[in-house]
C-alpha positions, 0 to 999 in steps of 0.5 A, a space after each residue: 458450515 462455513 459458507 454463509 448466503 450474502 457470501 456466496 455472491 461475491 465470486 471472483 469473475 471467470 475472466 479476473 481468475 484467467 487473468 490472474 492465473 492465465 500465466 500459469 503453465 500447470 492446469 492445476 495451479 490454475 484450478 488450486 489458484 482459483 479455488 484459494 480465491 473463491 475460499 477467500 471470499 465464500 469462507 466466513 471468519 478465519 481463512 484457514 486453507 482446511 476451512 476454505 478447502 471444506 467450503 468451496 470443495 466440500 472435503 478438507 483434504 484439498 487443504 494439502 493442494 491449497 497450502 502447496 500452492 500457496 508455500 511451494 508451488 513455483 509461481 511468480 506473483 508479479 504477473 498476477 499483479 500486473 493483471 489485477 492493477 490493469 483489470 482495476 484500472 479498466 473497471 473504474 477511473 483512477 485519481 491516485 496511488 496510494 501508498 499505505 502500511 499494513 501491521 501483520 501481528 504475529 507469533 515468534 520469530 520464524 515468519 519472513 521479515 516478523 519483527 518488534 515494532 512500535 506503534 505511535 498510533 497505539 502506544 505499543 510495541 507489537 511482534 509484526 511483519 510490515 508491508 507496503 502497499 500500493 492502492 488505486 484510489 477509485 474514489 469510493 474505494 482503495 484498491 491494493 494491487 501491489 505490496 512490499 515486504 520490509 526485512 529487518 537486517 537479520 533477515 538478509 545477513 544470516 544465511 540460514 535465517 535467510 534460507 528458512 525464509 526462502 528470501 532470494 539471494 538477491 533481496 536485501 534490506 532496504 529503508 521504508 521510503 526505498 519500498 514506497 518507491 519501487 511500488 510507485 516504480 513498478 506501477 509506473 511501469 505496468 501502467 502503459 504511461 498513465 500516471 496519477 498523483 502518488 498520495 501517502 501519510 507515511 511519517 510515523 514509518 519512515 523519512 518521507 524526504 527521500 521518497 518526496 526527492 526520488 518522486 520529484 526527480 522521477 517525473 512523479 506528481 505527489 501529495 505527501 504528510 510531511 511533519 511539522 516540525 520539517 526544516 525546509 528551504 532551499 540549498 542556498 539557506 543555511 542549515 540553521 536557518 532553516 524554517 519548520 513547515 509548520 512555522 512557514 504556514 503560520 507565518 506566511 501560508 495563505 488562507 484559502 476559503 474552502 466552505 462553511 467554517 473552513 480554512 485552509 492555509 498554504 504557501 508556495 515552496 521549493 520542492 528538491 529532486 533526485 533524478 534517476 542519474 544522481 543529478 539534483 534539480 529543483 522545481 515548484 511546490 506547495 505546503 498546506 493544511 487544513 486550519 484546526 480552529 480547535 486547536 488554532 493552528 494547522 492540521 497535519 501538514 502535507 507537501 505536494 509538487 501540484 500547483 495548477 489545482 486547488 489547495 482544497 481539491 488536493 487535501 481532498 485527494 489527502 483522505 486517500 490514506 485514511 481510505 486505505 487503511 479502512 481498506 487495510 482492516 477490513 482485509 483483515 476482518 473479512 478477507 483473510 489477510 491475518 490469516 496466512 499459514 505460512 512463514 515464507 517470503 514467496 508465500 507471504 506475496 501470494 498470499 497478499 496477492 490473492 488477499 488482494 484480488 479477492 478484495 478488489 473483486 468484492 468491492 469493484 463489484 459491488 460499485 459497478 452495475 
């Protein structure tokens, strides 16, 4: 028995499954789309399509129509995003995106975009597939509602690597921060002109100053880690006179009382744009972090474009990606994100998208009354 009492509650909405699937012309994609989200959440431990077929069908025979829906059914993922981002949004108020990574471990070398990777957090080189996602911070909660898959090069220039993995033709690989920014992008355009701050701690991952340009010049409000030992100053300072963000803040950020035994330092920058046609702009910006009376110098520095609120009230939309990586693991645990069967691109991204609903659905519904 796979099916345990606390998990019985949580079922997807009838009306989040017709959003979801409602673009699909197959009446049987639609049914099989919806029986692989109730597996997700009804399924205790590993989310096999044999195990989630046996809970919610009562016969692992339907495990055949759950893999086939998943690898090889012809439908598209954007479209359930669209609808997933919107029902998320309509649930709850949204004060940021947040852009967070999601390590993948797995086993040889066939799965779509698997590759050797080392993780400074842990100290070791792991065989993963990476994604990218964007999650709507609703404050108790990280809602992921988009993903990118990173390929490395031996994923788009051999042919028949990139055939065994279903890659479309037209896909190629692209740097991290090129990822984070289609997903801001995307979401810009789904979200009918709504913005909010784009928050993200990518370092250990990617340069975040092309992302950081692409955003200012993009009309994007951003709060982003930034390393400390980043030289900044404008075009006019030459290269070798440049100042790290760190030595700025301590030479001259200004502090900022932000409760009992608490400091924060920041100073007034100049953020560099990129602008959709090529063209460069400049505008105003801040530095900042939180002062570490441990250690007597600053905590991880962050660079934002917003500067008509407090330093505070922003280093508390900073958290948003340590909520999203809590997010991350408990996807894992509970909601079979590690448990995908297949090796393929498009079966990757339904996968992620259904993870994602089921998620969204268990956790929204246990916020709202």
């Amino acid at each position: 028995m796979h099916e345990t009492p606390d998990m019985t509650a949580s079922r997807p909405p009838t009306d989040l499954s017709r959003l979801l699937f409602g673009h699909l012309h197959r009446s049987d994609q639609q049914r099989w789309g919806h029986v692989y989200l109730q597996g997700l959440l009804r399924t205790h431990g590993k989310k096999t399509v044999r195990r989630m077929a046996a809970v919610v069908t009562g016969s692992e025979a339907a495990s055949t129509s759950l893999h086939q829906f998943v690898n090889a059914s012809p439908w598209e993922w954007a479209p359930a995003r669209g609808e997933l981002a919107r029902w998320a949004a309509r649930s709850l108020p949204v004060r940021a995106w947040t852009l967070a990574p999601a390590v993948l471990p797995k086993r040889g070398d066939r799965s779509a975009g698997v590759h050797q990777r080392f993780l400074p957090e842990s100290g070791r080189t792991v065989n993963c597939q990476l994604g990218i996602g964007l999650f709507l911070d609703v404050g108790r909660a990280q809602v992921p509602v988009d993903w990118q898959l990173f390929l490395p090069p031996r994923f788009t220039r051999d042919e028949a690597v990139r055939d065994r993995a279903k890659i479309p033709a037209t896909t190629r690989t692209r740097p991290l921060w090129d990822h984070a920014l289609s997903l801001v992008r995307e979401m810009a355009s789904r979200s009918g002109g709504r913005t909010a701050p784009v928050v993200a701690d990518l370092t250990s991952l990617c340069d975040v100053d092309p992302l950081a340009q692409r955003l200012q010049g993009g009309g994007h409000s951003f709060v982003l880690a930034l390393p400390g030992q980043t030289a900044l100053g404008g075009p006019e300072v030459p290269p070798g006179k440049k100042e790290s963000a760190r030595g700025l803040l301590l030479r001259r950020g200004v502090r900022h009382p932000a409760g009992p035994g608490r400091q924060i330092l920041s100073h007034e920058t100049t953020v560099r744009g990129l602008r959709p046609d090529g063209e460069h702009s400049l505008g105003q910006g801040r530095l900042m972090a939180e002062w570490d009376t441990d250690s007597g110098r600053p905590g991880q520095i962050w660079l934002t474009n917003i500067t008509d609120r407090h330093p505070a009230e922003l280093l508390e939309l900073a958290r948003s990606p340590l909520g999203a990586r809590t997010a991350v693991d408990r996807m894992g645990e509970d909601f079979g994100l590690l448990d995908f069967e297949g090796r393929s691109f498009p079966g990757w991204h339904r996968h992620m998208t259904l993870v994602s609903a089921a998620y969204a659905s268990a956790t929204l519904e246990s916020m709202t009354p």
